[in-house]
PDB file of the backbone (N, CA, C, O) and the ligand in Angstrom, with CONECT records:
HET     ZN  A 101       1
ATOM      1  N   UNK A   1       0.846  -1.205   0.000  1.00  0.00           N
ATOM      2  CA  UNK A   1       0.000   0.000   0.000  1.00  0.00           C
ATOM      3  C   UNK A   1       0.878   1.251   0.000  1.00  0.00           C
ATOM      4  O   UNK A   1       1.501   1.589   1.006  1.00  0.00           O
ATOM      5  N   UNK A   2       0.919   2.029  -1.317  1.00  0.00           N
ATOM      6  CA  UNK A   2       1.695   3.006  -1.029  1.00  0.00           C
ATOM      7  C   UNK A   2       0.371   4.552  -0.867  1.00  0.00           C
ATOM      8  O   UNK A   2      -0.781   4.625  -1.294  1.00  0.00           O
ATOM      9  N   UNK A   3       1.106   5.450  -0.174  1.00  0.00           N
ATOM     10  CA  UNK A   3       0.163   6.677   0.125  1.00  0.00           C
ATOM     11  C   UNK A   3       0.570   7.749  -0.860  1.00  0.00           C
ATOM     12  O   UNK A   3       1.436   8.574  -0.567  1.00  0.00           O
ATOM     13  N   UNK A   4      -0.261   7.740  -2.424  1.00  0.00           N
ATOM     14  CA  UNK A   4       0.505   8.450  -3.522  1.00  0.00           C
ATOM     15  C   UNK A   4      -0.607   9.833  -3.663  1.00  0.00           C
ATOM     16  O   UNK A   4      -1.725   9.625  -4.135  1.00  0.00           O
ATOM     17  N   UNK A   5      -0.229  11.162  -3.243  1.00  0.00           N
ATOM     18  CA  UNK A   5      -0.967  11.995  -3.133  1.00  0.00           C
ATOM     19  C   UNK A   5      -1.082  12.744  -4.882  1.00  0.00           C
ATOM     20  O   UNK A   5      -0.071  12.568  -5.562  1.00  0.00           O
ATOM     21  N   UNK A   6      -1.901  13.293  -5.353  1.00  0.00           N
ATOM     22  CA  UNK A   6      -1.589  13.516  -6.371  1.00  0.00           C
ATOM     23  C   UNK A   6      -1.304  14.924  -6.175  1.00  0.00           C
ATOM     24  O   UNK A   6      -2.407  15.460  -6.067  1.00  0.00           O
ATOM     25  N   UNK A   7      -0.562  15.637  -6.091  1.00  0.00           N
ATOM     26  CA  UNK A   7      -0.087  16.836  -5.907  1.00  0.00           C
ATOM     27  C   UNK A   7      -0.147  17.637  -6.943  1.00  0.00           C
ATOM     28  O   UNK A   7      -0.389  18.828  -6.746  1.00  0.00           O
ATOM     29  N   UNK A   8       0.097  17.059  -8.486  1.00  0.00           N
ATOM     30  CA  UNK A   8       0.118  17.930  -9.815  1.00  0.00           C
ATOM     31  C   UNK A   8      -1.633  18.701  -9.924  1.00  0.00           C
ATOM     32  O   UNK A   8      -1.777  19.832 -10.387  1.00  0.00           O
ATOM     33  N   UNK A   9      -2.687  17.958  -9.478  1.00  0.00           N
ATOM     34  CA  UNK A   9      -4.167  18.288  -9.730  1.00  0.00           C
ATOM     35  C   UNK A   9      -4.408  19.359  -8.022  1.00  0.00           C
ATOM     36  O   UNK A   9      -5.428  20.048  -8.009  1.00  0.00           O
ATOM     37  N   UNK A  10      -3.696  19.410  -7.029  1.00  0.00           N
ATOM     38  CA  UNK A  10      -3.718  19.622  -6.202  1.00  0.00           C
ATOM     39  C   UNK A  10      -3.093  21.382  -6.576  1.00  0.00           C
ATOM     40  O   UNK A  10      -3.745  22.424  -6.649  1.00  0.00           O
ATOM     41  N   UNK A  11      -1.882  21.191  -6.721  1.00  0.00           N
ATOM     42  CA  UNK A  11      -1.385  23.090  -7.562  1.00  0.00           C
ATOM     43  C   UNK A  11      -2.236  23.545  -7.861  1.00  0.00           C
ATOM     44  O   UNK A  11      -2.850  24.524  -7.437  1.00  0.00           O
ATOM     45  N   UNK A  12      -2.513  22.324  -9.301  1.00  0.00           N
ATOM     46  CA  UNK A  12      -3.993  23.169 -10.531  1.00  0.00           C
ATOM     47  C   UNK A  12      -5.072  23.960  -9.954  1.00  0.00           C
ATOM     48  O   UNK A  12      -5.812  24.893 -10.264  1.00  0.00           O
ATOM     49  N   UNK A  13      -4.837  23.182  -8.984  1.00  0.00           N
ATOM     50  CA  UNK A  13      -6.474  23.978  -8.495  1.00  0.00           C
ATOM     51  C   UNK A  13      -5.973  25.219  -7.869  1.00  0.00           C
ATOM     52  O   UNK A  13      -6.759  26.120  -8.164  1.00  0.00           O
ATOM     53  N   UNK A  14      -5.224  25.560  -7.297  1.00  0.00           N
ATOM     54  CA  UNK A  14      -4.626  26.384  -6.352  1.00  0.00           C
ATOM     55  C   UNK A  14      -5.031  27.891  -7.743  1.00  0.00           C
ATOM     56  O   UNK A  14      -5.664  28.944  -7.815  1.00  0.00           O
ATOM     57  N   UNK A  15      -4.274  27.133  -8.467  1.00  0.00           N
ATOM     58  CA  UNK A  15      -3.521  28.426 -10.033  1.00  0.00           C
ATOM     59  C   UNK A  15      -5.486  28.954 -10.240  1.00  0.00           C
ATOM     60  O   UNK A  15      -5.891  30.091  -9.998  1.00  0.00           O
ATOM     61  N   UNK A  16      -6.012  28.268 -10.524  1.00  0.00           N
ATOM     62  CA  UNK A  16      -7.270  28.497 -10.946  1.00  0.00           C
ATOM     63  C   UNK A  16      -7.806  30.108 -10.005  1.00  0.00           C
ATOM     64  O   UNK A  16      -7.752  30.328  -8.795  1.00  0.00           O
ATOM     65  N   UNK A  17      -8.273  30.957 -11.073  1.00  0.00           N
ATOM     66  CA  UNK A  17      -9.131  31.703 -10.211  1.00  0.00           C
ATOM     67  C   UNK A  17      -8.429  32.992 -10.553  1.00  0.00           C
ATOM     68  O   UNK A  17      -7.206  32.957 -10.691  1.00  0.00           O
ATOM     69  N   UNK A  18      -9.146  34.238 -10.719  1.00  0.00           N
ATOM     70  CA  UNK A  18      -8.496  35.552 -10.977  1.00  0.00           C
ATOM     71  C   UNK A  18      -7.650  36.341 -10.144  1.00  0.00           C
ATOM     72  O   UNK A  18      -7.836  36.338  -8.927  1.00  0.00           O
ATOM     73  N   UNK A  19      -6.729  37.024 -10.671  1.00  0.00           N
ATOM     74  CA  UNK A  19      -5.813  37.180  -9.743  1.00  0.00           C
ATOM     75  C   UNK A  19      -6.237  38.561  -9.523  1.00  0.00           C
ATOM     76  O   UNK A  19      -7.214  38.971 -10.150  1.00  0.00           O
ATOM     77  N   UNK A  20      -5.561  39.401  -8.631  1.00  0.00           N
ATOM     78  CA  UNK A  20      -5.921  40.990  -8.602  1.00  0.00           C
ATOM     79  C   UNK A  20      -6.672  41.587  -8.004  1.00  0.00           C
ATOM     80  O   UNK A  20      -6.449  41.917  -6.840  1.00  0.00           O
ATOM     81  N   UNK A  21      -7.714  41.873  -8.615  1.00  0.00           N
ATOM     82  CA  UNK A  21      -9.266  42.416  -7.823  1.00  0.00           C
ATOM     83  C   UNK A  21     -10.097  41.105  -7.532  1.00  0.00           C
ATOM     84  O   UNK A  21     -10.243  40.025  -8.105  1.00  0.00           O
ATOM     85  N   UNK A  22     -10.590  41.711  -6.344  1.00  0.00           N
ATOM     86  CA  UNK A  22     -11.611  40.938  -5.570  1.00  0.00           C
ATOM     87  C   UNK A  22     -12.305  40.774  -6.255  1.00  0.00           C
ATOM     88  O   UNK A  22     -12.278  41.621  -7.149  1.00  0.00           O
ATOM     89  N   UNK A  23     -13.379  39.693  -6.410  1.00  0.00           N
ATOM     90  CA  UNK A  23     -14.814  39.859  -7.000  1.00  0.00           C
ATOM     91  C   UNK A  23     -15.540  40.442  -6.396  1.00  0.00           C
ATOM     92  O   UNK A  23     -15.417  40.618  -5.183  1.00  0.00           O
ATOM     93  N   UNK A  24     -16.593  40.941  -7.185  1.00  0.00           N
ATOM     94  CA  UNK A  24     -18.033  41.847  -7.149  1.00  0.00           C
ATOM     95  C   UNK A  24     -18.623  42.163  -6.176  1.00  0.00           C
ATOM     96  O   UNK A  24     -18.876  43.232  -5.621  1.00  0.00           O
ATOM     97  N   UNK A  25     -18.941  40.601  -5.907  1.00  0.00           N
ATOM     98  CA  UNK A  25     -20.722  40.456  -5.025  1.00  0.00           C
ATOM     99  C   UNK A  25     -19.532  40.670  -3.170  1.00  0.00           C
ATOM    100  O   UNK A  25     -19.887  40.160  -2.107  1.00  0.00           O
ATOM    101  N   UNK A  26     -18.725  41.192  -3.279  1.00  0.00           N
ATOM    102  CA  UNK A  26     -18.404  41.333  -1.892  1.00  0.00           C
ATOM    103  C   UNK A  26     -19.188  42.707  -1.300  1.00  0.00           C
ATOM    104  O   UNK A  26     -19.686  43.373  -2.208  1.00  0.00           O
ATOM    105  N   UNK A  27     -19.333  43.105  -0.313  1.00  0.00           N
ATOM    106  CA  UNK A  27     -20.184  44.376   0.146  1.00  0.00           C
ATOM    107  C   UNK A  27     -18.847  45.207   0.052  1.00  0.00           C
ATOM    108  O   UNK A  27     -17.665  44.902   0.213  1.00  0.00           O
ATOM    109  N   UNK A  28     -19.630  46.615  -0.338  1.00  0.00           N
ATOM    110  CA  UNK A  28     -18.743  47.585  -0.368  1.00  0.00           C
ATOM    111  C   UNK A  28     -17.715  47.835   1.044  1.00  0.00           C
ATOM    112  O   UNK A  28     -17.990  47.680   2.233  1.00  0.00           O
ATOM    113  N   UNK A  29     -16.683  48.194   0.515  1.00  0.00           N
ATOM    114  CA  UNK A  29     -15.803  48.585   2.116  1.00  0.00           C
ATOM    115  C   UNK A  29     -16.366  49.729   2.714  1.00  0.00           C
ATOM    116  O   UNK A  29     -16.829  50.723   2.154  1.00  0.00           O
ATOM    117  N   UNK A  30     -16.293  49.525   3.679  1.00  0.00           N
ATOM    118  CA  UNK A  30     -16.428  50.602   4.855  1.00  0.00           C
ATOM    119  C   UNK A  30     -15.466  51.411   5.628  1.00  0.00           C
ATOM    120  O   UNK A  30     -14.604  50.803   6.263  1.00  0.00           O
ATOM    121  N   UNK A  31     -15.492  52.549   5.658  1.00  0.00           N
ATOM    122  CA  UNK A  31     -14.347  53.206   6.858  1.00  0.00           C
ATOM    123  C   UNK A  31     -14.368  52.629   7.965  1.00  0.00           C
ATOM    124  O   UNK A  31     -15.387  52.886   8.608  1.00  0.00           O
ATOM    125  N   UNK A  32     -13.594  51.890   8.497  1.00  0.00           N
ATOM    126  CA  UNK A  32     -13.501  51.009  10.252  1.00  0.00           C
ATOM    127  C   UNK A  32     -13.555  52.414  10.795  1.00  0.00           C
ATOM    128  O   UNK A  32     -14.749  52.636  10.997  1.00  0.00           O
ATOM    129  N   UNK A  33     -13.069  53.131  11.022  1.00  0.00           N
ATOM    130  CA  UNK A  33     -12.638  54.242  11.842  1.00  0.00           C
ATOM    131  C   UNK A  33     -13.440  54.121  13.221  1.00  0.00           C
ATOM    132  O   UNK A  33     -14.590  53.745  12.993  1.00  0.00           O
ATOM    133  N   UNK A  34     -13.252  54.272  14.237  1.00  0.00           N
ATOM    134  CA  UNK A  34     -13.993  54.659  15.696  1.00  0.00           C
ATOM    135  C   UNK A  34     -14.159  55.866  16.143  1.00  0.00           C
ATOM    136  O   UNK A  34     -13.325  56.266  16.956  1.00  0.00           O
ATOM    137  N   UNK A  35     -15.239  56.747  15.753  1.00  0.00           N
ATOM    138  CA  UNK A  35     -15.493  58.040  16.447  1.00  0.00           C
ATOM    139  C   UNK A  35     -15.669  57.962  17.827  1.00  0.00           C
ATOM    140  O   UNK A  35     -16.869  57.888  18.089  1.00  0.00           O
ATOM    141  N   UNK A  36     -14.887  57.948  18.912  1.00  0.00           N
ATOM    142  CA  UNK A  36     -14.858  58.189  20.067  1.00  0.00           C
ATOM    143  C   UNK A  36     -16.009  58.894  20.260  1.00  0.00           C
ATOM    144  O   UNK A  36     -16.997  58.281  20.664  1.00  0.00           O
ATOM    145  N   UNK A  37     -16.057  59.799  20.096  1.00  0.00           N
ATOM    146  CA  UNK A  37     -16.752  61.051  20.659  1.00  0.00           C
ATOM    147  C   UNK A  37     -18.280  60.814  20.079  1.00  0.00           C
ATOM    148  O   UNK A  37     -19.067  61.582  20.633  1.00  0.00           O
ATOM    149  N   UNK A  38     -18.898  59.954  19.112  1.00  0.00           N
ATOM    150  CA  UNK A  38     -20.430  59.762  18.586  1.00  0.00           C
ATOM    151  C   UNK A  38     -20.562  58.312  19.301  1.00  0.00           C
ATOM    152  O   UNK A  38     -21.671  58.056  19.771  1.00  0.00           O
ATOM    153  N   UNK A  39     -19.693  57.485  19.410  1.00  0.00           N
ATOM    154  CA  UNK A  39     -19.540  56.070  19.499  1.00  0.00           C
ATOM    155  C   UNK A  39     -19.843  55.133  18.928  1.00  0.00           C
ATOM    156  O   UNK A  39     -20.266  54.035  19.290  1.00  0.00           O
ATOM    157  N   UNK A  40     -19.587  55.636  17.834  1.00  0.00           N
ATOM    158  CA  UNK A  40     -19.881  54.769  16.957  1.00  0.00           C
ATOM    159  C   UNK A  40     -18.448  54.670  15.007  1.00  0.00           C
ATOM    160  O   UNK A  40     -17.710  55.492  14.465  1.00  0.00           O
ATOM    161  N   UNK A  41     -18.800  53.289  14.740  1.00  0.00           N
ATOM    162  CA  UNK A  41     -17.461  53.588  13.395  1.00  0.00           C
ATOM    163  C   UNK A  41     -18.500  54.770  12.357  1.00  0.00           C
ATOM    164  O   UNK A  41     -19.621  55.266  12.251  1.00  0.00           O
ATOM    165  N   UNK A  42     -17.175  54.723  11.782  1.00  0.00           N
ATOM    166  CA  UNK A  42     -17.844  56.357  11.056  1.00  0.00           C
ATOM    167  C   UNK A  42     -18.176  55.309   9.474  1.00  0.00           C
ATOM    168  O   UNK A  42     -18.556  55.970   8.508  1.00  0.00           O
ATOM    169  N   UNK A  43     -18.075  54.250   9.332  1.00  0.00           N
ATOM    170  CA  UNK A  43     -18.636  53.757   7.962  1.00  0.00           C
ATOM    171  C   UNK A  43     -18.950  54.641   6.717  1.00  0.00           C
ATOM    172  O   UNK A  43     -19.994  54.694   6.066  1.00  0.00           O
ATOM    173  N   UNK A  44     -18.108  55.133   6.596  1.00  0.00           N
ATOM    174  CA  UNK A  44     -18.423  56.114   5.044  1.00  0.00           C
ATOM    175  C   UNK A  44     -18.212  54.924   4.162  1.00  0.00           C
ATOM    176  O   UNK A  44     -17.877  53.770   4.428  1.00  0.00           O
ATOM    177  N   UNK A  45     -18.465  55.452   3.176  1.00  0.00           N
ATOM    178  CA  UNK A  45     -18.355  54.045   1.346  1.00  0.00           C
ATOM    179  C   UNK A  45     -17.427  55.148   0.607  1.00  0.00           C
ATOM    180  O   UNK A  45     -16.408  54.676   0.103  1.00  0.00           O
ATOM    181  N   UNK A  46     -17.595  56.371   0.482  1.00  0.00           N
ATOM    182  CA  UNK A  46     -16.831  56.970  -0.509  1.00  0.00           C
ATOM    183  C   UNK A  46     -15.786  56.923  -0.203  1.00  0.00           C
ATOM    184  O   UNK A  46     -15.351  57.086   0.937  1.00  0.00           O
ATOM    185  N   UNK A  47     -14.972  56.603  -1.527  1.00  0.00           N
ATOM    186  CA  UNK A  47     -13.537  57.390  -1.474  1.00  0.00           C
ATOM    187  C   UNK A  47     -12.686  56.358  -0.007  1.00  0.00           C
ATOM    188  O   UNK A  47     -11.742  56.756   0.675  1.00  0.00           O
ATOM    189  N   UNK A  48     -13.318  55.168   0.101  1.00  0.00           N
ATOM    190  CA  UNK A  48     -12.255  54.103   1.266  1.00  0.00           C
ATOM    191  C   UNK A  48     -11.406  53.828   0.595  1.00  0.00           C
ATOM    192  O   UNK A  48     -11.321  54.247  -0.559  1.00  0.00           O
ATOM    193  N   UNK A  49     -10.748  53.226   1.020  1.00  0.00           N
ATOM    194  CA  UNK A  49      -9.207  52.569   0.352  1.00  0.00           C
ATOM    195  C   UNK A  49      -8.535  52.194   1.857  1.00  0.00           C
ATOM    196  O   UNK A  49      -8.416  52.667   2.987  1.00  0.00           O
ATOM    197  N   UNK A  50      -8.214  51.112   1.133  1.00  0.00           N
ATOM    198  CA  UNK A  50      -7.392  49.770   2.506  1.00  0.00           C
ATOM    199  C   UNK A  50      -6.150  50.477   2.550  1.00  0.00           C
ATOM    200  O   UNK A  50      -5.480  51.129   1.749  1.00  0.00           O
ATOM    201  N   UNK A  51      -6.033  50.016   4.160  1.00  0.00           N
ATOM    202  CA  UNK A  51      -4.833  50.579   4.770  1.00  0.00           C
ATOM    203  C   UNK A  51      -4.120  49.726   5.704  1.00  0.00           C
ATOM    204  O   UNK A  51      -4.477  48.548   5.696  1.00  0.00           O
ATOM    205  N   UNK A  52      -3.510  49.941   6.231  1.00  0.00           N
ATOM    206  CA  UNK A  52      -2.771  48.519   7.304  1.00  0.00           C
ATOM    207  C   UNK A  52      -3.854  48.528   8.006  1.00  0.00           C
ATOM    208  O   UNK A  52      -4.720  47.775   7.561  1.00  0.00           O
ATOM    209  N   UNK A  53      -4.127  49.106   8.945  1.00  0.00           N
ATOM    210  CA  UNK A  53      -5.326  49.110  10.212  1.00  0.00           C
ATOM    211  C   UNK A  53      -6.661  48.539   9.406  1.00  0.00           C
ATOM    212  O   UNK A  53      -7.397  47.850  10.113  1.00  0.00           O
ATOM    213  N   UNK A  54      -6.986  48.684   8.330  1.00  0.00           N
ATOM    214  CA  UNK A  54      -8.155  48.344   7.398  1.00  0.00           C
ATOM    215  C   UNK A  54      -8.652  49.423   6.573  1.00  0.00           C
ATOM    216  O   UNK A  54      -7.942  50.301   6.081  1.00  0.00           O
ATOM    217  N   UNK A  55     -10.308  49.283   6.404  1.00  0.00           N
ATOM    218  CA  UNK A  55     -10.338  50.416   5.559  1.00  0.00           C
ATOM    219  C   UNK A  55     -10.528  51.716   6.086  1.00  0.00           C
ATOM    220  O   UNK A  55     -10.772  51.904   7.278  1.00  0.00           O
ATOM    221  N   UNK A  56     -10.385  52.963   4.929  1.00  0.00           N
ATOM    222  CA  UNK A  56     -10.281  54.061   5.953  1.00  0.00           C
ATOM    223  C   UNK A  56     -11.133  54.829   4.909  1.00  0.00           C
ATOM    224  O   UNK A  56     -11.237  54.344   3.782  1.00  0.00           O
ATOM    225  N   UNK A  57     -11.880  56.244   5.278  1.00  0.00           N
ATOM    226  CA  UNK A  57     -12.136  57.031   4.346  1.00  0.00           C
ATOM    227  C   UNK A  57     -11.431  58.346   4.382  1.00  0.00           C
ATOM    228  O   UNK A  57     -10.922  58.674   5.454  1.00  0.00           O
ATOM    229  N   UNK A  58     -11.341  59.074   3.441  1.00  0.00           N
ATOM    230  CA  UNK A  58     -10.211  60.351   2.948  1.00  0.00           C
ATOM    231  C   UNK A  58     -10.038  60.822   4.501  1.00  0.00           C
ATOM    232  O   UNK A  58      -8.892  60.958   4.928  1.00  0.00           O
ATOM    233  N   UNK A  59     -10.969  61.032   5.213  1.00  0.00           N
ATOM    234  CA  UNK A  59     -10.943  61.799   6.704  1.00  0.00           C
ATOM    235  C   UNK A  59     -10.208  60.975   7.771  1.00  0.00           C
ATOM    236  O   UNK A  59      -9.554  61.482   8.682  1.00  0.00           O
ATOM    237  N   UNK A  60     -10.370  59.694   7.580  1.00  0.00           N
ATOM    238  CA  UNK A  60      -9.975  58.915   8.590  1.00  0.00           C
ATOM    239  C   UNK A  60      -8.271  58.211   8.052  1.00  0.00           C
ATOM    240  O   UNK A  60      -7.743  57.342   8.746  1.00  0.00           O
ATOM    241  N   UNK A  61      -7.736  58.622   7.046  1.00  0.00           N
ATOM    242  CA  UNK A  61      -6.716  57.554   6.748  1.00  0.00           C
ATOM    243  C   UNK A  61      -5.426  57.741   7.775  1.00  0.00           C
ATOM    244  O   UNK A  61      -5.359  58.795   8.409  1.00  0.00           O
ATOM    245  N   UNK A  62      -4.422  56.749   7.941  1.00  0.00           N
ATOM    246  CA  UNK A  62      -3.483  57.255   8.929  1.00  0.00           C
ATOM    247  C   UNK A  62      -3.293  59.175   9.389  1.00  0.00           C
ATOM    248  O   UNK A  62      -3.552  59.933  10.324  1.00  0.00           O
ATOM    249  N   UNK A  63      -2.464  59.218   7.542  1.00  0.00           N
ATOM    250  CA  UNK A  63      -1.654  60.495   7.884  1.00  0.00           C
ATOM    251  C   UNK A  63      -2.785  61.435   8.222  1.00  0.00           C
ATOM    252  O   UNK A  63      -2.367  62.338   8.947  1.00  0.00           O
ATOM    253  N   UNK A  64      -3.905  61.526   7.986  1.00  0.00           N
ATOM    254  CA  UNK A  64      -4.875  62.605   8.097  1.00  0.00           C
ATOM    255  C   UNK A  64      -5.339  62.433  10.104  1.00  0.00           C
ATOM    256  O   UNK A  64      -5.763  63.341  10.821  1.00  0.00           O
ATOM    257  N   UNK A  65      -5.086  61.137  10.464  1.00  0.00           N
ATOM    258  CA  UNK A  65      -5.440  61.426  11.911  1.00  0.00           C
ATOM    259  C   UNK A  65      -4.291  61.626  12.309  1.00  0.00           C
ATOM    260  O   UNK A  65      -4.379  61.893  13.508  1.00  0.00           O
ATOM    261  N   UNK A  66      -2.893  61.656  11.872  1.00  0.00           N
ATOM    262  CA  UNK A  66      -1.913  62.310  12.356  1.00  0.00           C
ATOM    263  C   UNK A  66      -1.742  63.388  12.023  1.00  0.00           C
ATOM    264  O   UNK A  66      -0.540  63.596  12.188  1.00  0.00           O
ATOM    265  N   UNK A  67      -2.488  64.770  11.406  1.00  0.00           N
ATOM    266  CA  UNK A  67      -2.457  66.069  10.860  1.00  0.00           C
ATOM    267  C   UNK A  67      -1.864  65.909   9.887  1.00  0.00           C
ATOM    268  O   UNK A  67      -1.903  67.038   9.398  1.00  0.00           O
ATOM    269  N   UNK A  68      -1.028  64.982   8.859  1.00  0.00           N
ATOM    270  CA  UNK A  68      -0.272  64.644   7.804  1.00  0.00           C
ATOM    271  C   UNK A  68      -0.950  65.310   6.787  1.00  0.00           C
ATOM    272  O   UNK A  68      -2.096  65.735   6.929  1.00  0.00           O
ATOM    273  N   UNK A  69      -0.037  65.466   5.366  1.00  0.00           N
ATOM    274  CA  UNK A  69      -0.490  65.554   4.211  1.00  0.00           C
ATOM    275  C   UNK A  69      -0.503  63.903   3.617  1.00  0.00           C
ATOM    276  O   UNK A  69       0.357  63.038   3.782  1.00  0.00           O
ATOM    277  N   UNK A  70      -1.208  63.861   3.215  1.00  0.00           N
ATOM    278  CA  UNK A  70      -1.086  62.169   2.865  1.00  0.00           C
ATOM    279  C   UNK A  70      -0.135  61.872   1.564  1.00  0.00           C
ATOM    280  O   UNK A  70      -0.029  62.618   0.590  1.00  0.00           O
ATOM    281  N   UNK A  71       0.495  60.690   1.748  1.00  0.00           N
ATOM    282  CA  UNK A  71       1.538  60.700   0.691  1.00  0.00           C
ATOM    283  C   UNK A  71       1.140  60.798  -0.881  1.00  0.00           C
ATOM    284  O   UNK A  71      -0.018  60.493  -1.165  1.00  0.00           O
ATOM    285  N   UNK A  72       1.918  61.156  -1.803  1.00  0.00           N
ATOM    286  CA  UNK A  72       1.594  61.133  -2.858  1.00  0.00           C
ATOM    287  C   UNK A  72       1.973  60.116  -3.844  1.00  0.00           C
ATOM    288  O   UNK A  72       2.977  59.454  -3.578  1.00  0.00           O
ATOM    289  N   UNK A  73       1.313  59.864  -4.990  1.00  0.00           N
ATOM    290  CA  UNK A  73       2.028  58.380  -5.939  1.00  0.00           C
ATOM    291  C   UNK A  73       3.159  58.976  -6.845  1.00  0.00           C
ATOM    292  O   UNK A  73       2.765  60.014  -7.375  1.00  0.00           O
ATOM    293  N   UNK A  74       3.962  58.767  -7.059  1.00  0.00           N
ATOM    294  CA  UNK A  74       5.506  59.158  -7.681  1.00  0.00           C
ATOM    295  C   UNK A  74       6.191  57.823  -7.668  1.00  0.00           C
ATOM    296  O   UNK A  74       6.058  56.761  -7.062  1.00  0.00           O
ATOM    297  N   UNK A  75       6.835  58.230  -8.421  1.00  0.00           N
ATOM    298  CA  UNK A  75       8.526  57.175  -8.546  1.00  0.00           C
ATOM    299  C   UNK A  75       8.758  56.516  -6.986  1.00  0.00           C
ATOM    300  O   UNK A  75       8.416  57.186  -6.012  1.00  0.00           O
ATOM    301  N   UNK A  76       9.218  55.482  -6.852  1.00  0.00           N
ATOM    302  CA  UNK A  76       9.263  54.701  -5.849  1.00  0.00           C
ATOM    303  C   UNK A  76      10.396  53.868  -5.759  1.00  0.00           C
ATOM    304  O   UNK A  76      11.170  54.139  -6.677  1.00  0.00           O
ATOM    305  N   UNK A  77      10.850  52.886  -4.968  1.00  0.00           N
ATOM    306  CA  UNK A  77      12.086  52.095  -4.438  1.00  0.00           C
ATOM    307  C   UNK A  77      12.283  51.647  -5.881  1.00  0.00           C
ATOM    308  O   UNK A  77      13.395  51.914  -6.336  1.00  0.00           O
ATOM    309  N   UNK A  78      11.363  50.970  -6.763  1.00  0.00           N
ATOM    310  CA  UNK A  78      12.001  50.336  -8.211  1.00  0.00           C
ATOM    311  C   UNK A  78      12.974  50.890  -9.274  1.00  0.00           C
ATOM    312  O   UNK A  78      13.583  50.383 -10.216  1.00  0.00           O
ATOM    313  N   UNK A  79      12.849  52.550  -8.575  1.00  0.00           N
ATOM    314  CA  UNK A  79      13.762  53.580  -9.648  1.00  0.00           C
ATOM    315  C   UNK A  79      14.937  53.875  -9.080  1.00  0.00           C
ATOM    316  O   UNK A  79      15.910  54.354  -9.662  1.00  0.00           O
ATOM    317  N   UNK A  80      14.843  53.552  -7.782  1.00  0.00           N
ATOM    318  CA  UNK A  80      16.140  53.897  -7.090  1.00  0.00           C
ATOM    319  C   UNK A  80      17.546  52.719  -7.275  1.00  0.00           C
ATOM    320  O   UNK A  80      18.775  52.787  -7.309  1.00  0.00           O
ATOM    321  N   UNK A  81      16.350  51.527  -7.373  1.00  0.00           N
ATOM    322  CA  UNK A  81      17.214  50.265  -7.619  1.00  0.00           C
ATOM    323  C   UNK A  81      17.736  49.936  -8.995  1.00  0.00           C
ATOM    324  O   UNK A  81      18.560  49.067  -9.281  1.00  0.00           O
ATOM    325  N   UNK A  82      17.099  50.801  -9.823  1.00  0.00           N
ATOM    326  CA  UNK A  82      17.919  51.232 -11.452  1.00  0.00           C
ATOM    327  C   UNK A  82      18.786  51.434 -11.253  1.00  0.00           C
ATOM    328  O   UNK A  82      19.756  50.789 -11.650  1.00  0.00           O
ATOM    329  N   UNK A  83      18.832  52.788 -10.286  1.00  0.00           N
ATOM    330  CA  UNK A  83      20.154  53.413 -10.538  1.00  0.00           C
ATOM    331  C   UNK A  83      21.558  52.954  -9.838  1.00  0.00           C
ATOM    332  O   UNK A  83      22.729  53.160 -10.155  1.00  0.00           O
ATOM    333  N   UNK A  84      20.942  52.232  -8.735  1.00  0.00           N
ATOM    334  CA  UNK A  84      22.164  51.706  -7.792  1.00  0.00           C
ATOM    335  C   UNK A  84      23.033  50.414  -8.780  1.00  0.00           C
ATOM    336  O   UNK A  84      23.918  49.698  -8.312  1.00  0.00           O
ATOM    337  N   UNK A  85      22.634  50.364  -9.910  1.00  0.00           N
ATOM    338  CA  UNK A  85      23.580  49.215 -10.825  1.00  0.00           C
ATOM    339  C   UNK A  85      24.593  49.868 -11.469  1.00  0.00           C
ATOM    340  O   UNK A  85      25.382  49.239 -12.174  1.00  0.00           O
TER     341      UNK A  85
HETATM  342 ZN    ZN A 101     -14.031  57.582   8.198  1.00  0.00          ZN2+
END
């Protein structure tokens, strides 16, 4: 009796399935945020976008509850590592 797993159909399945964006039918994200002071999360839909802590909306994202300007999209570590060759 040998114990022969089939591992090649086992990957396949793994690979299967879109990569990238979530599908659809998930419910819209929500701002987690905790308004202390109403007591309640502030759940906005507009304008969330995931963050380490979860999702946030424009008002609630890190740098904005730290008085921050929030970062901007530009050139990044991949251009720096051009040049260091
Ligand atoms: Zn919020």
């Amino acid at each position: 009796m040998t114990d022969q797993r089939n591992t090649e159909s086992a990957r396949g399945a793994q690979l299967v399935g879109a990569p990238g964006r979530p599908a659809d039918d998930k419910p819209a994200p929500q701002c987690t945020h905790w308004i202390g002071s109403e007591r309640r999360h502030c759940k906005e839909v507009d304008g969330v976008r995931r963050f380490l802590p979860g999702f946030c909306c424009p008002l609630h994202t890190p740098s904005a509850l730290q008085g921050k300007p929030e970062p901007q999209p530009g050139p990044g570590w991949p251009a720096y590592r051009e040049e260091a060759k």
